[in-house]
N, C-alpha and C positions, 0 to 999 in steps of 0.2 A: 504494500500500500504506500511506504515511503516513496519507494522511486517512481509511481503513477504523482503522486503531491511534487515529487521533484523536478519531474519533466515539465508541469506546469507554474509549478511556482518552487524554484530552487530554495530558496532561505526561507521559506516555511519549514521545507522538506528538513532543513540540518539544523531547525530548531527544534524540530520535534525529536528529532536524532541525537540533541543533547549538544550541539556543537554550535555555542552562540557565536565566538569569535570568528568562525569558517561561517559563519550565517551571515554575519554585517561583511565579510569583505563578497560574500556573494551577492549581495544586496545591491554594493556597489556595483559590481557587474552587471544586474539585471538591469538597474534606473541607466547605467550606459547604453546597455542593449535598448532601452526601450528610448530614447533622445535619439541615439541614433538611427532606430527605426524610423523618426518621427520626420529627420531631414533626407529630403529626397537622397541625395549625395550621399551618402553615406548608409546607405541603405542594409546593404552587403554587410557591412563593418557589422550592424548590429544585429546579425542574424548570427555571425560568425562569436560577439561575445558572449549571445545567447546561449548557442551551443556552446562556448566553454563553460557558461558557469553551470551550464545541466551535467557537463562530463562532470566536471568539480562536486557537485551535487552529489551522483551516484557511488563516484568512488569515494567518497566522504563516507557514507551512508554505510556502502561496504565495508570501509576500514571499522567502524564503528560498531557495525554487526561481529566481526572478524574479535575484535576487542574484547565484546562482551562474550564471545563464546571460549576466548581462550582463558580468559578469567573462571568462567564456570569448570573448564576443565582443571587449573591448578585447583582452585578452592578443592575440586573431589577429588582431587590426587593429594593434597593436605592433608585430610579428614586419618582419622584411626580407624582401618578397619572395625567392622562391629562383630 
């Protein structure tokens, strides 16, 4: 469900992902993508930083998932057999 929110709205997506500081600098990316959208001239440009901050977005999201699951495996490899 994160990366269906992140292909649409990137910094929603890595706020919900727990990742505020990756959220504002993606934020900035998006309000560029969408200015640039807005000037004829430059059209391309913000289609192009769109797409980075959705790639930025997922592999964010991924690393994040990746985090939380390698935690879950030390924490049970810690634990005292019972």
């Amino acid at each position: 469900m994160l990366y269906l929110i992140g292909f649409f709205c990137s910094p929603l997506a890595l706020l919900l992902a727990g990742k505020p500081f990756q959220a504002l600098a993606n934020f900035v990316l998006y309000i560029l993508s969408i200015v640039c959208w807005i000037t004829i001239i430059f059209h391309h440009a913000g289609f192009l930083l769109w797409g980075i901050g959705v790639l930025h977005a997922v592999l964010a999201i991924s690393d994040a998932r990746e985090d939380r699951r390698m935690r879950r495996i030390i924490a049970s490899r810690d634990r005292p057999p019972t």
